[in-house]
C-alpha positions in Angstrom: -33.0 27.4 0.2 -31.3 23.7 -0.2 -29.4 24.3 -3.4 -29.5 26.1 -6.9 -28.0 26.1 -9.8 -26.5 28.3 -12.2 -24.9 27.9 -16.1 -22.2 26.7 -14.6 -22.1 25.6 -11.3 -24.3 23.9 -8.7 -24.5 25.6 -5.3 -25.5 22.8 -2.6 -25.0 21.5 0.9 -21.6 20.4 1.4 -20.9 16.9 2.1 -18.2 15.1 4.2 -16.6 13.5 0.6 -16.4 17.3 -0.2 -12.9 16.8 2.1 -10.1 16.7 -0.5 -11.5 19.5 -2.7 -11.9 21.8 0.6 -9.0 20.7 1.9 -7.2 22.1 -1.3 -8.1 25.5 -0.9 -9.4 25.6 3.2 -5.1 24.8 4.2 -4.3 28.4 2.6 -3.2 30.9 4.8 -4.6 33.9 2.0 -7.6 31.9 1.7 -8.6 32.1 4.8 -7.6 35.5 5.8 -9.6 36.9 3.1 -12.4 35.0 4.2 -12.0 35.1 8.0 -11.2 31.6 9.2 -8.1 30.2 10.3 -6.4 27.9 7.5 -6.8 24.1 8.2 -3.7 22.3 8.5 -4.7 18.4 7.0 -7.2 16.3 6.1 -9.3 15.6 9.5 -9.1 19.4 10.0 -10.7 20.1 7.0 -13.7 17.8 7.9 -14.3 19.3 11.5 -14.0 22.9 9.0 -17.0 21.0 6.4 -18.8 19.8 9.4 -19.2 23.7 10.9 -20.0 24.7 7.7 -22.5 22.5 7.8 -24.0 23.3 11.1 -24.1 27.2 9.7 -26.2 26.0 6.4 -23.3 26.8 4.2 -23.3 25.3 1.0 -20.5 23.9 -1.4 -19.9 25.6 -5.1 -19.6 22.7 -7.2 -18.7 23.4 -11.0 -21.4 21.3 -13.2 -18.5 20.5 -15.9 -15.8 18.6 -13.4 -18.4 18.4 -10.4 -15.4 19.4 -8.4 -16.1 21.8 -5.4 -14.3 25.0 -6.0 -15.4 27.1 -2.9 -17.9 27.8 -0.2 -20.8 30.0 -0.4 -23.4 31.2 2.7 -25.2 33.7 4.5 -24.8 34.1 8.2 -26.4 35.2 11.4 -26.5 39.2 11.7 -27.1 40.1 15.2 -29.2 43.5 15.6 -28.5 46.3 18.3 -30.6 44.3 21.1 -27.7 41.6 20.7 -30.9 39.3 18.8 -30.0 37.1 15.6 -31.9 39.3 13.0 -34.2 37.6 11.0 -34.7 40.4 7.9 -30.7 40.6 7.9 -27.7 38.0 7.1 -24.0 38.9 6.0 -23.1 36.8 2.8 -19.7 34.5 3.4 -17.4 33.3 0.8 -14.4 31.6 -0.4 -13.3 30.4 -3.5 -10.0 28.3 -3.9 -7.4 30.5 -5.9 -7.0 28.3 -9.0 -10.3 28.9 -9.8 -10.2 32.9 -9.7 -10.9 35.3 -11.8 -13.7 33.5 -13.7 -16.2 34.7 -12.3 -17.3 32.3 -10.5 -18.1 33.5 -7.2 -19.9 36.5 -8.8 -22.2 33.9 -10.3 -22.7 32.2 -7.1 -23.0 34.9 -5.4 -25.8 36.5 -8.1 -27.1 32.9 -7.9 -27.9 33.1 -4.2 -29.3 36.6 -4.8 -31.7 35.2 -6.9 -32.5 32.6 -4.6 -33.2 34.5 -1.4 -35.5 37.0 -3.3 -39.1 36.4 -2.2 -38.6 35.1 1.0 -37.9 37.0 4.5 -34.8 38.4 4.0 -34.8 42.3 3.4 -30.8 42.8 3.1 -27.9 41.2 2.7 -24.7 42.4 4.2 -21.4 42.2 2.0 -18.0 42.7 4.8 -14.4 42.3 3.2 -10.9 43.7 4.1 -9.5 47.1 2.7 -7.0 44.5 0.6 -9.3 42.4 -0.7 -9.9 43.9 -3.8 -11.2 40.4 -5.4 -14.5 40.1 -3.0 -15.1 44.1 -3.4 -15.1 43.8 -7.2 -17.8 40.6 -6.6 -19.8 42.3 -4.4 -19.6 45.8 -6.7 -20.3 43.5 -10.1 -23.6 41.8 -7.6 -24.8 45.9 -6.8 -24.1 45.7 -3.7 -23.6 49.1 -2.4 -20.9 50.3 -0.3 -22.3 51.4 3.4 -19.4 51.8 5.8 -15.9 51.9 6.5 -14.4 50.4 10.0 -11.4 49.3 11.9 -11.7 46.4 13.5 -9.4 43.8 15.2 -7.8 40.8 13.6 -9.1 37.6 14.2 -5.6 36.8 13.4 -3.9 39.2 15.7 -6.1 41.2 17.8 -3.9 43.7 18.8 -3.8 44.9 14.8 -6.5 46.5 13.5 -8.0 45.8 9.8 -10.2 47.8 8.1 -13.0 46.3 6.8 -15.9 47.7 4.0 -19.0 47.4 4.4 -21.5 46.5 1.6 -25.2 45.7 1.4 -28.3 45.5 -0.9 -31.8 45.2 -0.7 -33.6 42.6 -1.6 -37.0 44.2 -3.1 
């Protein structure tokens, strides 16, 4: 998958002048708890955070009207019970910057990548959010994925404080 599109947004590879818009959104502490990184804090932080991104094949969600990126979009490595990368299985990743909420956008980037991955090796995709992030479990509820699992697990943030965390996933048939 290099990139796809949608009505309104195009879903492609990020790029180093991506800096300022990911910047914008990457430097916020909810941001980035809700997503699971750890806020950058100025510019040449944000392009080391673009260039990982980049290294994991996670692409930029550019809105076709502004061409502004408005958030990240990905699938990650899943590693099975032999402690293997799985190659039928990848957890979707997100984050959108919080001006642009409640538009649904993400839902229609994240239905967009659905659509994409359909047809090739990929048999599931794995949905994980916080018990408080009731923004990604409506996006992944509104893309069927179907709730799986409920686990505490530590903080990245703290890990001497639990989280709980839901699991979703669907099938791709």
């Amino acid at each position: 998958m290099n990139q796809y599109e949608t009505s309104r947004l195009i879903v492609r590879p990020l790029r180093a002048s991506d800096v300022t818009d990911i910047y914008e959104y990457a430097q916020l502490m909810d941001v980035g708890q809700s997503a699971g990184f750890v806020p950058v804090n100025s510019p040449v932080e944000a392009s080391l955070f673009i260039a990982t991104l980049q290294k994991q094949g996670i692409f930029a969600i550019e809105l076709k009207a502004t061409r502004k990126v408005v958030g990240n979009i990905g699938l990650y490595e899943v590693v099975d019970e032999n402690q293997e990368s799985s190659l039928t299985v990848k957890e979707i990743g997100y984050a959108l910057n919080p001006a642009f909420q409640n538009q649904g956008i993400m839902t229609e980037a994240v239905q967009g990548l659905l659509t994409a991955a359909r047809g090739g090796s990929l048999k599931r995709i794995m949905g994980v959010t916080t018990l408080e992030n009731e923004a990604s479990i409506q996006v992944l509820k509104k893309s069927n994925f179907q709730f799986i699992d409920k686990r505490e697990v530590p903080s990245i943030f703290s890990p001497v404080k639990l989280i709980v965390e839901l699991v979703y996933a669907i099938d791709l048939n």
